[in-house]
DRENDREN-851633 format. One record per residue: residue in three letters; z, x, y of N, C-alpha, C in turn. Coordinates in nm, 3 decimals, decimal comma. Atoms other than C-alpha are relative to their C-alpha. Example, Ala and Ser with C-alpha at 12.3 -4.5 7.8 and 13.67 -1.06 7.14 Angstrom:
BEGIN
   r    n.up  n.east n.north   ca.up ca.east ca.north    c.up  c.east c.north
 ALA   0,000   0,089  -0,119   0,780   1,230   -0,450   0,000   0,090   0,120
 SER  -0,006  -0,082  -0,119   0,714   1,367   -0,106   0,073  -0,077   0,109
END
This chain:
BEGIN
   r    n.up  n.east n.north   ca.up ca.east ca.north    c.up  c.east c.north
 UNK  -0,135  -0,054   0,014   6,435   2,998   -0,231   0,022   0,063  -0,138
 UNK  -0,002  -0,081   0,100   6,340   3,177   -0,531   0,134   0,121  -0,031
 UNK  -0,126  -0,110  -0,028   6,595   3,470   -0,456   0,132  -0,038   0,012
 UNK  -0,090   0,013  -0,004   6,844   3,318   -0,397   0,069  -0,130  -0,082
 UNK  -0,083   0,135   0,098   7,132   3,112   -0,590   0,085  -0,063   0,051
 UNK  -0,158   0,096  -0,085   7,385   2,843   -0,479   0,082  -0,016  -0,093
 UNK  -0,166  -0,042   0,036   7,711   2,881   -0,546   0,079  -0,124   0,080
 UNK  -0,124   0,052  -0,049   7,980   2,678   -0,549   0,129  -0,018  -0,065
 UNK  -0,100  -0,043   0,025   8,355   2,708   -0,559   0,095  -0,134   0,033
 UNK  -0,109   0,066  -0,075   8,660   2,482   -0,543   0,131   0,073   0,045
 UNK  -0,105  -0,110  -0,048   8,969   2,625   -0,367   0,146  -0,110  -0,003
 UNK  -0,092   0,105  -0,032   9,317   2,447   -0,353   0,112   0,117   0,071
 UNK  -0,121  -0,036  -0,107   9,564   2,550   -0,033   0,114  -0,072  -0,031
 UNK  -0,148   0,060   0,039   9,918   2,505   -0,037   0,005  -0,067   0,194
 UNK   0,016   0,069  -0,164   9,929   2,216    0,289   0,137   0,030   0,059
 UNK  -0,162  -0,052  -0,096  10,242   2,260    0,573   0,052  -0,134  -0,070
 UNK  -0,064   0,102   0,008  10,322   1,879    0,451   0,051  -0,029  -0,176
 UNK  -0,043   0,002   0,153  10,443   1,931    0,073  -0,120  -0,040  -0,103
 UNK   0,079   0,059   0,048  10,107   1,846   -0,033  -0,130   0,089  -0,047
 UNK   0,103  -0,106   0,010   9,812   2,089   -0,202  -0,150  -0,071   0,072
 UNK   0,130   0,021  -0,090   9,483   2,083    0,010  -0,114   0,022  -0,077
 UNK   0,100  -0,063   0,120   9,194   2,081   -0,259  -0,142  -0,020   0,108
 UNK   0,149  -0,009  -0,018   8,804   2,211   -0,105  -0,099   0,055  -0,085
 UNK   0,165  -0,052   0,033   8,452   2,296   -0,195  -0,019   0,101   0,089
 UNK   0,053  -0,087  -0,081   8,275   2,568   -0,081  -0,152   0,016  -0,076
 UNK   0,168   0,032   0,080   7,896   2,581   -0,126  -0,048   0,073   0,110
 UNK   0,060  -0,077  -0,083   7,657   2,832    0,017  -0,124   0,058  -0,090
 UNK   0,146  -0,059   0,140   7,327   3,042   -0,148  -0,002   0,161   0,057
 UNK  -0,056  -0,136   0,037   7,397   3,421   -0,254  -0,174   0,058   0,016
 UNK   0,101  -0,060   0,038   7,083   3,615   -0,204  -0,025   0,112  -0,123
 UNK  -0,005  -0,071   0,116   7,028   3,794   -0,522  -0,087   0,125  -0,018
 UNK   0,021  -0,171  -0,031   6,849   4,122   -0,417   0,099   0,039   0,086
 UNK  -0,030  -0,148  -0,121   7,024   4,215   -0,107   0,146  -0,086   0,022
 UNK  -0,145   0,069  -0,044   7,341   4,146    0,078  -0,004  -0,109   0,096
 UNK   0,038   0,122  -0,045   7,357   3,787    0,224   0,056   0,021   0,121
 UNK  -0,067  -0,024  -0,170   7,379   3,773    0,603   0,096  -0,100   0,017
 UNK  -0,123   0,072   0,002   7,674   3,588    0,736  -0,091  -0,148   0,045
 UNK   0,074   0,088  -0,057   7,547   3,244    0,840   0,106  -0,133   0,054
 UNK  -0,092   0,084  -0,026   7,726   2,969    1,048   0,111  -0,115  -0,098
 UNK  -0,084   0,066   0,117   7,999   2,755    0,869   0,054  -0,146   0,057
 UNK  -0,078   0,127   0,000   8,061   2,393    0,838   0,127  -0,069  -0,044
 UNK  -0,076   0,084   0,100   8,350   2,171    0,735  -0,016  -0,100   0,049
 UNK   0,031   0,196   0,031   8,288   1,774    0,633   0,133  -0,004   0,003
 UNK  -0,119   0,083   0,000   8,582   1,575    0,707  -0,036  -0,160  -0,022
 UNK   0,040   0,201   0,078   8,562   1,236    0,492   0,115  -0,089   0,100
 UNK  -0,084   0,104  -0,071   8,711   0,942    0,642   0,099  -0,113  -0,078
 UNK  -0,084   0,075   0,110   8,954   0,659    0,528  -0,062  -0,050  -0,122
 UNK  -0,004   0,076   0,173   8,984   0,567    0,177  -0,144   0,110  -0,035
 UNK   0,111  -0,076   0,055   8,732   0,862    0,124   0,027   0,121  -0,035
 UNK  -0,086  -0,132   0,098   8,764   1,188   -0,064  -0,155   0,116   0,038
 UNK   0,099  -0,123  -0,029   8,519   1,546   -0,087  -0,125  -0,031  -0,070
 UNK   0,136   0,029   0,127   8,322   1,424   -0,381  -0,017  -0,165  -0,038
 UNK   0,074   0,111   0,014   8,248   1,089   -0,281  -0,132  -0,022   0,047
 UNK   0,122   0,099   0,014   7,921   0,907   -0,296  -0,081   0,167  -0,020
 UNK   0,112  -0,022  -0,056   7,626   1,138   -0,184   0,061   0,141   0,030
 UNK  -0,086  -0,111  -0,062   7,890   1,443   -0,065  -0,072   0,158  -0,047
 UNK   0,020  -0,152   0,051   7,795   1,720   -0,307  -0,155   0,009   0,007
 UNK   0,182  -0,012  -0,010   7,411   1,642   -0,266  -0,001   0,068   0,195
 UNK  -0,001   0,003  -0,162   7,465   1,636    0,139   0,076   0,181   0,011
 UNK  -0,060  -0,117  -0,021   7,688   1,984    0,111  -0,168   0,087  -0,062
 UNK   0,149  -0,078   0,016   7,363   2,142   -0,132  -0,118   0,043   0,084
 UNK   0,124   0,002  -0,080   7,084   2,046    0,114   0,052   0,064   0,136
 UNK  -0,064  -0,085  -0,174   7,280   2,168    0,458   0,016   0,151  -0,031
 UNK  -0,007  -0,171   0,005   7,397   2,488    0,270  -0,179   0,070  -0,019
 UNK   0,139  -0,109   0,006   7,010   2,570    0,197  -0,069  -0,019   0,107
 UNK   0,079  -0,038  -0,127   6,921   2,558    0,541   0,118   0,080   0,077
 UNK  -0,037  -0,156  -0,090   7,106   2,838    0,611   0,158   0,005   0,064
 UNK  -0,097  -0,009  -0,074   7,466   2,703    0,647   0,091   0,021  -0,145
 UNK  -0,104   0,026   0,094   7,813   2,771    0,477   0,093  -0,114  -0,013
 UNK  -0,071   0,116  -0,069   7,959   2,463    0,415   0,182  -0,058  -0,122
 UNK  -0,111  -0,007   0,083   8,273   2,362    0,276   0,077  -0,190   0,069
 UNK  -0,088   0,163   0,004   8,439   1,997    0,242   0,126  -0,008  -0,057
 UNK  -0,151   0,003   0,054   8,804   1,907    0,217   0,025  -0,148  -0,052
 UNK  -0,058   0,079   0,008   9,022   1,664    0,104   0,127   0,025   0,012
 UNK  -0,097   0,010  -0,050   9,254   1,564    0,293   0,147   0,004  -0,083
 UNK  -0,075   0,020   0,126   9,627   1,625    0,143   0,086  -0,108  -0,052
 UNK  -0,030   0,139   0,035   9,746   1,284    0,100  -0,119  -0,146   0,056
 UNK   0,098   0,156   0,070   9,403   1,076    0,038   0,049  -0,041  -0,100
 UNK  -0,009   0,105   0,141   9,515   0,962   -0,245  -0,054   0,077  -0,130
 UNK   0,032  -0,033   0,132   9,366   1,214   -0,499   0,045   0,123   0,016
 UNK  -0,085  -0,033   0,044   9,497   1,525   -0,665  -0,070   0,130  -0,027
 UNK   0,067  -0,104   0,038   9,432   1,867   -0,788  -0,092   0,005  -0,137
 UNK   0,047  -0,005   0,101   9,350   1,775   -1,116  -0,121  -0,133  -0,027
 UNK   0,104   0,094  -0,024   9,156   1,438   -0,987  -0,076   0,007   0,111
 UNK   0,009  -0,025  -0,149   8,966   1,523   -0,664  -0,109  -0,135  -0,023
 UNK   0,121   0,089   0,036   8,697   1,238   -0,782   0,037  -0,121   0,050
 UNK  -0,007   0,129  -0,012   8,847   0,928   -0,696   0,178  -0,037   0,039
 UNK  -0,129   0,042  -0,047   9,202   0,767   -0,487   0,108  -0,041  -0,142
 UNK  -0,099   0,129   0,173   9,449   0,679   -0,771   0,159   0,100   0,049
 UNK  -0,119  -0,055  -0,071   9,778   0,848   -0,570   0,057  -0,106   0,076
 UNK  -0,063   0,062  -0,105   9,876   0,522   -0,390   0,074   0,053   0,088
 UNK  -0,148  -0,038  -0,104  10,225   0,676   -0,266  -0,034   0,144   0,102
 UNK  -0,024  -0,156  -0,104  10,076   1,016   -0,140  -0,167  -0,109   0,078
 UNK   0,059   0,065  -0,088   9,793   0,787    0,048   0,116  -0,078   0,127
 UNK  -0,063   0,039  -0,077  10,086   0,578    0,169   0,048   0,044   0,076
 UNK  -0,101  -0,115  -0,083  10,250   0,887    0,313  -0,073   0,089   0,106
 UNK   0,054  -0,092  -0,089   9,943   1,004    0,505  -0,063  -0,046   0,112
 UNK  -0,021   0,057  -0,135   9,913   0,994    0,872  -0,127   0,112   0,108
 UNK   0,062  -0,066  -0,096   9,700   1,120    1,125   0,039   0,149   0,054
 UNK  -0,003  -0,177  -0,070   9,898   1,455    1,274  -0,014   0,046  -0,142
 UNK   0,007  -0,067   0,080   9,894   1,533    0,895  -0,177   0,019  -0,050
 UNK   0,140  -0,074   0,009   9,524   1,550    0,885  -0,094   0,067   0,085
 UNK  -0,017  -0,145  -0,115   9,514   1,750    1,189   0,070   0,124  -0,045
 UNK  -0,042  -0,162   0,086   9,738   2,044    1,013  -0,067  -0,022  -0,126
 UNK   0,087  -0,031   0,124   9,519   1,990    0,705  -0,098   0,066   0,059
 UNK   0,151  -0,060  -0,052   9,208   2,078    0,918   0,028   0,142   0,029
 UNK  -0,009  -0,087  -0,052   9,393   2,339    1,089   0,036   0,102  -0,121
 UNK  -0,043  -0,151   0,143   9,559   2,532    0,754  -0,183   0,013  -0,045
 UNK   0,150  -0,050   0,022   9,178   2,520    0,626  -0,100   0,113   0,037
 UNK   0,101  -0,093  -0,102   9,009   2,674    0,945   0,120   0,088   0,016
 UNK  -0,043  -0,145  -0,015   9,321   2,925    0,960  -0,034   0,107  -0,130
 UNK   0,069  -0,088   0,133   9,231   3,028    0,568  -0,136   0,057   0,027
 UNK   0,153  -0,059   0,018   8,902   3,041    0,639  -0,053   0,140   0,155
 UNK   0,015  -0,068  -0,077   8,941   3,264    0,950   0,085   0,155  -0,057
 UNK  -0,032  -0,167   0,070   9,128   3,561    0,722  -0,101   0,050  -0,018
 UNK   0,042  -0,091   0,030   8,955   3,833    0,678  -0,024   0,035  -0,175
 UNK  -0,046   0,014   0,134   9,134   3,854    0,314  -0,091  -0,053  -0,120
 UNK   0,044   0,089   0,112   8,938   3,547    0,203  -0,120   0,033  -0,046
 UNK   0,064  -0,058   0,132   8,714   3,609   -0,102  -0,149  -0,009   0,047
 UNK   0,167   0,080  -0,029   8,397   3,424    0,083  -0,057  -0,001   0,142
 UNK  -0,022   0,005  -0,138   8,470   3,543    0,448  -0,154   0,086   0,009
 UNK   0,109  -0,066  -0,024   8,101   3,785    0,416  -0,065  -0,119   0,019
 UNK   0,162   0,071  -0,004   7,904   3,492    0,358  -0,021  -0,065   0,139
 UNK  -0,013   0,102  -0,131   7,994   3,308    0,711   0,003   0,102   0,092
 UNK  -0,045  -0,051  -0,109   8,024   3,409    1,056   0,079  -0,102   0,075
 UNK  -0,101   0,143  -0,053   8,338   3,213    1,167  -0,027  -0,003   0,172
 UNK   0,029   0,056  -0,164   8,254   3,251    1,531  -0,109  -0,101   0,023
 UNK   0,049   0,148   0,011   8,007   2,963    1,459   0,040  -0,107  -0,093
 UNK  -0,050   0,067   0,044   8,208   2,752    1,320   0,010  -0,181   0,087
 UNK   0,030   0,149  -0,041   8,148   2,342    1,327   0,037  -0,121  -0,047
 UNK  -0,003   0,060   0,069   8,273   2,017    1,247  -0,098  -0,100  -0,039
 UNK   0,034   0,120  -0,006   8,125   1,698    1,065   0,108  -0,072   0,005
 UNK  -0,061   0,074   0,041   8,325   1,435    1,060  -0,030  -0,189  -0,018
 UNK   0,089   0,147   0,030   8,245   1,064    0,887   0,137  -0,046   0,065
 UNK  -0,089   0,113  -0,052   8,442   0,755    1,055   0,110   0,065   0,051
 UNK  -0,125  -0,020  -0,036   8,812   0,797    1,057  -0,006   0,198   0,041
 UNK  -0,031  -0,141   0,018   8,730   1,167    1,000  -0,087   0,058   0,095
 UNK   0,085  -0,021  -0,122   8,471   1,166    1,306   0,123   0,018   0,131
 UNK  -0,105   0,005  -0,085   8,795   1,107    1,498   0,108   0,091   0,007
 UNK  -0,062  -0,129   0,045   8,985   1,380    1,323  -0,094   0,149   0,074
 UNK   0,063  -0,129  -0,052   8,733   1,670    1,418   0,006  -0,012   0,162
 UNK   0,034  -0,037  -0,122   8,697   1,546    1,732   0,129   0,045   0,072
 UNK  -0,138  -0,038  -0,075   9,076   1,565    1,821  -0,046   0,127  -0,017
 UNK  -0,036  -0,167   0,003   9,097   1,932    1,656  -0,164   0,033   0,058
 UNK   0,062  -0,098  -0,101   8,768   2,074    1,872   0,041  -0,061   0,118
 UNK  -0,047  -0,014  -0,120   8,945   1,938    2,173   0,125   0,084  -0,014
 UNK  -0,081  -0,129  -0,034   9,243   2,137    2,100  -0,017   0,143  -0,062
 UNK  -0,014  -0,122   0,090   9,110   2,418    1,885  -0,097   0,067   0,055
 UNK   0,100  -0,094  -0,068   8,896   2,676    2,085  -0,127   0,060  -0,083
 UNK   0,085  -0,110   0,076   8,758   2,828    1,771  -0,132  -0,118  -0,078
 UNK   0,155   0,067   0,025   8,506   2,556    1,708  -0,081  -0,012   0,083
 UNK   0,123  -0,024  -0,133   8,175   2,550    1,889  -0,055  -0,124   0,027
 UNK   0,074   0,162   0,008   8,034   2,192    1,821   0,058  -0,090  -0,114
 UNK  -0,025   0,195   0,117   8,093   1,833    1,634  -0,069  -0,031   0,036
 UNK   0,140   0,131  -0,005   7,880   1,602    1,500   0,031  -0,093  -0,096
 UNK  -0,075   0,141   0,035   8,007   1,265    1,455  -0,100  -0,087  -0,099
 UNK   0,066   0,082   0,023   7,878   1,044    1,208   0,056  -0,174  -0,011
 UNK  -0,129   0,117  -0,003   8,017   0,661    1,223   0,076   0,004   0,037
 UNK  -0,124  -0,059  -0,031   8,274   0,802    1,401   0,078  -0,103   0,077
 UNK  -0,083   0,102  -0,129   8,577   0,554    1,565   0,027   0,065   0,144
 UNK  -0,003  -0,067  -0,155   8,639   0,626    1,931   0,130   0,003   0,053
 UNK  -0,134   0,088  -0,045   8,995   0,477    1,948   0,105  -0,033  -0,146
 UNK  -0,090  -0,004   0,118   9,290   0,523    1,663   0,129  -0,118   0,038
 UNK  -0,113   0,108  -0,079   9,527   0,301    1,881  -0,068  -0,144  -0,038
 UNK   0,080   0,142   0,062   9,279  -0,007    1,821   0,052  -0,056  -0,132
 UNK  -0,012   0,052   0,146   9,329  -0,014    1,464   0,167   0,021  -0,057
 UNK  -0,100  -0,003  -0,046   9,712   0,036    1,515  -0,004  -0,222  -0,017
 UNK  -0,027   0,149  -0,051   9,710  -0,376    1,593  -0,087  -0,079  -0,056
 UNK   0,058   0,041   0,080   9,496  -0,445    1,332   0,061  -0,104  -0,132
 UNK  -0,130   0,078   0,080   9,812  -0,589    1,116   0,031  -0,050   0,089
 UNK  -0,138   0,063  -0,057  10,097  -0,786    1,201   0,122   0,147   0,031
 UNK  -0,056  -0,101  -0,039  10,278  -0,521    1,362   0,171  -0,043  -0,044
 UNK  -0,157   0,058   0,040  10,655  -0,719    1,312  -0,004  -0,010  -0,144
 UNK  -0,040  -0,004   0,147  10,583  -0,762    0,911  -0,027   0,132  -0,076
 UNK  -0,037  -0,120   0,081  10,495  -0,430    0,876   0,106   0,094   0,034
 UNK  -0,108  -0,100  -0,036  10,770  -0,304    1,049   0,140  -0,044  -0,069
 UNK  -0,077   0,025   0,115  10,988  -0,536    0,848   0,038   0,055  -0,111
 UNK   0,005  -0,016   0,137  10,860  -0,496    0,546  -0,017   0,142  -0,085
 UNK   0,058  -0,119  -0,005  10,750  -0,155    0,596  -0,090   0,089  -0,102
 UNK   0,106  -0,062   0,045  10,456  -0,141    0,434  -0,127  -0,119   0,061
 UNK   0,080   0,115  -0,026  10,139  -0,344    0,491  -0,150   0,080  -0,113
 UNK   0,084  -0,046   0,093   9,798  -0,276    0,225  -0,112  -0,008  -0,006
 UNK   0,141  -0,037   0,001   9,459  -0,212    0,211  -0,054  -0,002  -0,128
 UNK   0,085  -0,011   0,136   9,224  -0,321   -0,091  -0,103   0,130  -0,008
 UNK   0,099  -0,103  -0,016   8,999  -0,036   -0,167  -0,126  -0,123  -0,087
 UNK   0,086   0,138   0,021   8,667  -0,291   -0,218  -0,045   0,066  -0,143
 UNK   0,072  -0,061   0,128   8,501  -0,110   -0,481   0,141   0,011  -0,124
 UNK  -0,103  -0,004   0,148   8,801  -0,039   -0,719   0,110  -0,152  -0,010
 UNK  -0,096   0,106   0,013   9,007  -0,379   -0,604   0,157   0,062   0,003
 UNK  -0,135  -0,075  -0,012   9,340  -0,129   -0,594   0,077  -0,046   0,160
 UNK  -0,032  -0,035  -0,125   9,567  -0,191   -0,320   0,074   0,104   0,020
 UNK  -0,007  -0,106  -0,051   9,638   0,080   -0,118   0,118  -0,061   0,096
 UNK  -0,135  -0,019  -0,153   9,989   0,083    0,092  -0,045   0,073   0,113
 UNK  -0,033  -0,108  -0,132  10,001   0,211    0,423   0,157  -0,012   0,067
 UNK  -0,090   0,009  -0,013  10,364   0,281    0,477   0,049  -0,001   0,201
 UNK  -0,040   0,054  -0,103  10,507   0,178    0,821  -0,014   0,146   0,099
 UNK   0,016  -0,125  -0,020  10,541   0,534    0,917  -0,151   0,043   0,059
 UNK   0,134  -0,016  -0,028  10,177   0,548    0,973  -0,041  -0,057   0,187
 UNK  -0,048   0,061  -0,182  10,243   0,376    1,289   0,065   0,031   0,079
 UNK  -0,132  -0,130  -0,085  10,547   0,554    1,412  -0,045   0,119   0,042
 UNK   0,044  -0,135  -0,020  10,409   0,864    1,377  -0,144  -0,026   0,151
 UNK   0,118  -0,017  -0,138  10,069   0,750    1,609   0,077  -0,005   0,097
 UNK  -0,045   0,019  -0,096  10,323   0,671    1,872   0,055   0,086   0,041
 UNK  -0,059  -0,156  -0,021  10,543   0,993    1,817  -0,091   0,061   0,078
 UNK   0,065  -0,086   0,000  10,263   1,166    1,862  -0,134  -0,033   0,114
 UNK   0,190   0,062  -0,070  10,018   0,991    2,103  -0,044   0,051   0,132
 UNK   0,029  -0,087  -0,106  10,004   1,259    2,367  -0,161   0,069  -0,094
 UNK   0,091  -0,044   0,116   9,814   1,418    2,047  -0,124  -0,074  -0,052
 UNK   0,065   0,063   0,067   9,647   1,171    1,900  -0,060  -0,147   0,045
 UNK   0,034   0,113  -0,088   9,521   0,916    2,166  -0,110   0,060   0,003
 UNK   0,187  -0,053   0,015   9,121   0,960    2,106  -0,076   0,039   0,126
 UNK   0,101   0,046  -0,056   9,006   0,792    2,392   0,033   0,089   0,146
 UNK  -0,085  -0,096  -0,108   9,258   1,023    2,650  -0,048   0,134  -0,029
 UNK  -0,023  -0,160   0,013   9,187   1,347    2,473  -0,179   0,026   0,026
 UNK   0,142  -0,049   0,003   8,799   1,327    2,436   0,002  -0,007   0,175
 UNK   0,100  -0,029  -0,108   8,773   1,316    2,817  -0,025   0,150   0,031
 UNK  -0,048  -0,094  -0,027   8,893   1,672    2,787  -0,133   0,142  -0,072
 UNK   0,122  -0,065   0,049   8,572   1,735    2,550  -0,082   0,124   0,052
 UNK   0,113  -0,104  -0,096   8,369   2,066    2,682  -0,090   0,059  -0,111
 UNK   0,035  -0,024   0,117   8,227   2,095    2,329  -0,154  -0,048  -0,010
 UNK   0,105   0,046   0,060   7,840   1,990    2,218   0,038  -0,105  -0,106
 UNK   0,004   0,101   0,071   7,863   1,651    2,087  -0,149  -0,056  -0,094
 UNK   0,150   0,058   0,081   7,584   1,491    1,815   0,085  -0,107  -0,035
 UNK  -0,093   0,099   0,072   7,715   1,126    1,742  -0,170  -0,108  -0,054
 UNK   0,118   0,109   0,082   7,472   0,919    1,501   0,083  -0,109  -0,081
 UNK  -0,053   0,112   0,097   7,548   0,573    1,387  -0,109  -0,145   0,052
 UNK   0,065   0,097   0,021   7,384   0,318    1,238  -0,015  -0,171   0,045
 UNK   0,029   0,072  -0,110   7,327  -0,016    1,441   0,080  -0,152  -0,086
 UNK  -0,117   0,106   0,103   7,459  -0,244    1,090   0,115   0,045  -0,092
 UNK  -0,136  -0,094   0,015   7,774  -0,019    1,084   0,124  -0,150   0,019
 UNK  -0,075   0,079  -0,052   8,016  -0,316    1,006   0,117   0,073  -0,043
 UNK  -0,131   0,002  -0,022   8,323  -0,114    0,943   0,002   0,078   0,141
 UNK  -0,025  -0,017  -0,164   8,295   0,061    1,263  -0,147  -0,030   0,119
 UNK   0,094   0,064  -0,074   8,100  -0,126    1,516  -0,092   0,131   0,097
 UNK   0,102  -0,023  -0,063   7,771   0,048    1,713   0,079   0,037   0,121
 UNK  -0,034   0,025  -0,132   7,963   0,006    2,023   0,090   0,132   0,027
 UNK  -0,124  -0,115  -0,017   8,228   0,292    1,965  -0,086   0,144   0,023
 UNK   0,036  -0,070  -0,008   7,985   0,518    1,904  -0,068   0,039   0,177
 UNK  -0,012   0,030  -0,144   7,854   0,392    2,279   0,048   0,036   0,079
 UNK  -0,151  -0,055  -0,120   8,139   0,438    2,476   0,014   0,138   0,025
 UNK  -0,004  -0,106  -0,016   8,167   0,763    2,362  -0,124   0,127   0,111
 UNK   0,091  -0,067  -0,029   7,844   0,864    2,462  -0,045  -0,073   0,192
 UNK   0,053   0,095  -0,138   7,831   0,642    2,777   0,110   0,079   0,084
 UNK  -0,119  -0,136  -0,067   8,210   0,905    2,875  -0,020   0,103   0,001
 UNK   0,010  -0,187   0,033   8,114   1,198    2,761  -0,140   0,056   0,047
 UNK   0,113  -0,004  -0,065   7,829   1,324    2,997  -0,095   0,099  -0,109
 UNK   0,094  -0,078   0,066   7,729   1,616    2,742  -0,051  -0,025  -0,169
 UNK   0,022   0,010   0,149   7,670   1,427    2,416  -0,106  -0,099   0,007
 UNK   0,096   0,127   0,057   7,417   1,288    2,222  -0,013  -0,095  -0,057
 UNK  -0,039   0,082   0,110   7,367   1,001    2,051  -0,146  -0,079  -0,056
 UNK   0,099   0,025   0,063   7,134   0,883    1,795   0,002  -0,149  -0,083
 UNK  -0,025   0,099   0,067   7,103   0,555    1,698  -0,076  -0,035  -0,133
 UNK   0,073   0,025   0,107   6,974   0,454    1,358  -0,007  -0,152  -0,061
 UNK   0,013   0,166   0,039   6,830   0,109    1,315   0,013  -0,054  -0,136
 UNK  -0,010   0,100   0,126   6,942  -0,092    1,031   0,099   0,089  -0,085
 UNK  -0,070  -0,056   0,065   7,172   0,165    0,907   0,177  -0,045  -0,070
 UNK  -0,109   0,056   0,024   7,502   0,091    0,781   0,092   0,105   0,001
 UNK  -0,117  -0,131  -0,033   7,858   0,291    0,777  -0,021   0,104  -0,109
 UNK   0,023  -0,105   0,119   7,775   0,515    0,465  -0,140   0,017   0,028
 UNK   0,141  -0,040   0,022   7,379   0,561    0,562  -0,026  -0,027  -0,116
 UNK   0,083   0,014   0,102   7,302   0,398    0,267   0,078   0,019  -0,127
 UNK  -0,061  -0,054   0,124   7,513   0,571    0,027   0,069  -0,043  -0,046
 UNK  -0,110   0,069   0,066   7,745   0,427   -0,215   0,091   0,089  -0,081
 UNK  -0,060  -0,050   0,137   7,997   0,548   -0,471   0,014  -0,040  -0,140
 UNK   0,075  -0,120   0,015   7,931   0,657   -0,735  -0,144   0,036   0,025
 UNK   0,133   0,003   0,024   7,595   0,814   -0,655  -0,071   0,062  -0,057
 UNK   0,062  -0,043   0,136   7,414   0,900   -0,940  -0,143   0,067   0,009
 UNK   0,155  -0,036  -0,050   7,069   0,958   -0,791  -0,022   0,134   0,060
 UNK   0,035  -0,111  -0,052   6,901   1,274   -0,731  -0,002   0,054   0,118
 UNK  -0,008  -0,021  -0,124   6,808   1,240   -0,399   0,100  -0,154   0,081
 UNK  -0,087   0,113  -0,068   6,992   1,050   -0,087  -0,121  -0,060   0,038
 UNK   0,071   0,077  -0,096   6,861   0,783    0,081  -0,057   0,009   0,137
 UNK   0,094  -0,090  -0,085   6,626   0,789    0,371   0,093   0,009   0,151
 UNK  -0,095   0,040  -0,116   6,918   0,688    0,618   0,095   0,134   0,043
 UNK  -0,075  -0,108   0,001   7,136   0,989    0,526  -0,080   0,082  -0,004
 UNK   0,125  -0,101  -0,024   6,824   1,226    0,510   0,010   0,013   0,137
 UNK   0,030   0,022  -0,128   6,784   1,138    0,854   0,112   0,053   0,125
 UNK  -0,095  -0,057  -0,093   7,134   1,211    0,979  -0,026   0,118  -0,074
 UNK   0,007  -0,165   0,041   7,122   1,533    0,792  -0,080   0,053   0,084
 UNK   0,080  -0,121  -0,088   6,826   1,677    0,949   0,036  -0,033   0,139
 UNK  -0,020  -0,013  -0,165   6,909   1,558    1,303   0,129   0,081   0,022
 UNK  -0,135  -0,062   0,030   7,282   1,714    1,197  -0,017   0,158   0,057
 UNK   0,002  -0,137  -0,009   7,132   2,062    1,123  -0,102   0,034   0,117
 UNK   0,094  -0,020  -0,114   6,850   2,037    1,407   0,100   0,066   0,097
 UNK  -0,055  -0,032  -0,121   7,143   1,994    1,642   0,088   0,146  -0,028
 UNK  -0,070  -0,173   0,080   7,372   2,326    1,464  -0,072   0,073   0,025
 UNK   0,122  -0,169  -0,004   7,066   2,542    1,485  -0,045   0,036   0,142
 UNK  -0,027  -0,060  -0,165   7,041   2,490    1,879   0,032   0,116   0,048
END
């Protein structure tokens, strides 16, 4: 790859929910000639996770030099900021963020990135356009390519199967009391609110946002890989999915865990052999 250079950009959108949408964009410029357009990804991180956690900007490098454009968001109320995209420290705009709002995050994204206008629209060809999505955010892509035509494939990694499950995961009466209920983030010890609202809204909305109702509706190319010692989301979800959905695959990875290995911060050159592993089966299945 002599010829060519990788590039990368951060971008920050103004979100529909009062909230700025900060991404990456990473791709490799050929430096004689004019770069052909080449399919385009977006990573969708999952709870309590951000664009430039663990392993992220290594995993965006290695996908964009096999030939893809890829671009990772953060969501606009994870918890971090325009001027911090590195790490949750927003409690109140975490507390305030809900599932349909990271469905119009995905969607303002993929409508920017479908202008014409935009600065980086040569390097892609948006008619192959694809999601990843980790855990919570495996569940996010998959809603928006059941209602969004203009994606071609998802590929789940850890992905939950069921957003209603974890709904009844609290005391449903003290957080409706108290109207909040909190989440340690393990690594920093911070608790994290989740404001009551977070619950209301799945119910508002659960024509929308009922997983296990909408994926039957799937007509998309599925890739779902998860690791077998996945203890925040159990082996089994990934299962189901693939045991309903007649046209997907699924890859199991023995001994793996919910991050493939990866931790935050990760400091190390290369990833581990767990996340290697979903990567190339990732871009195997994209290049189909």
């Amino acid at each position: 790859m002599d010829n060519k250079i990788f590039r990368k950009y951060e971008v920050v959108l103004d979100g529909k929910h009062k909230r700025p949408i900060t991404l990456d964009v990473s791709y490799f410029e050929n430096k004689e000639k004019k770069t052909a357009p080449v399919p385009l990804i977006i990573l969708c991180h999952g709870f309590k996770g951000f664009k430039d956690w663990g392993g992220f900007n290594l995993v965006a490098k290695t996908i964009a030099a096999e030939n893809f454009f890829f671009v990772k968001i953060n969501f606009s109320h994870n918890g971090t900021s325009v001027d911090n995209t590195s790490d949750i420290h927003d409690v109140e705009a975490f507390g305030y963020n809900n599932l349909e709002i990271e469905l119009d995050d995905l969607d303002t994204v993929i409508n920017w990135l479908e202008e014409s206008k935009n600065q980086y629209h040569q390097f892609y060809d948006f008619n192959e356009l694809y999601l990843i999505g980790h855990s919570r955010g495996g569940g996010i892509s998959l809603l928006k390519t059941v209602e969004d035509s203009r994606i071609k494939k998802v590929a789940c990694w850890a992905t939950v199967n069921d957003f209603g499950k974890y709904m009844l995961l609290s005391d449903e009466k003290s957080w409706r009391e108290s109207g909040v209920s909190y989440v340690v983030n393990n690594r920093t010890k911070i608790k994290l609110p989740m404001y009551y609202q977070f619950f209301e809204n799945y119910f508002k909305n659960e024509k929308r946002l009922n997983l296990k109702k909408n994926l039957m509706k799937l007509d998309k190319p599925l890739l779902l890989l998860h690791g077998t010692n996945d203890s925040s989301v159990p082996f089994d979800d990934a299962e189901w999915i693939y045991n309903n959905i007649g046209h997907s695959l699924l890859i199991k990875i023995e001994g793996a865990d919910h991050t493939f290995g990866v931790k935050h911060p990760w400091e190390q050159e290369n990833l581990p052999a767990d996340m290697l592993y979903a990567m190339d089966e990732t871009i195997e299945f994209f290049k189909m």
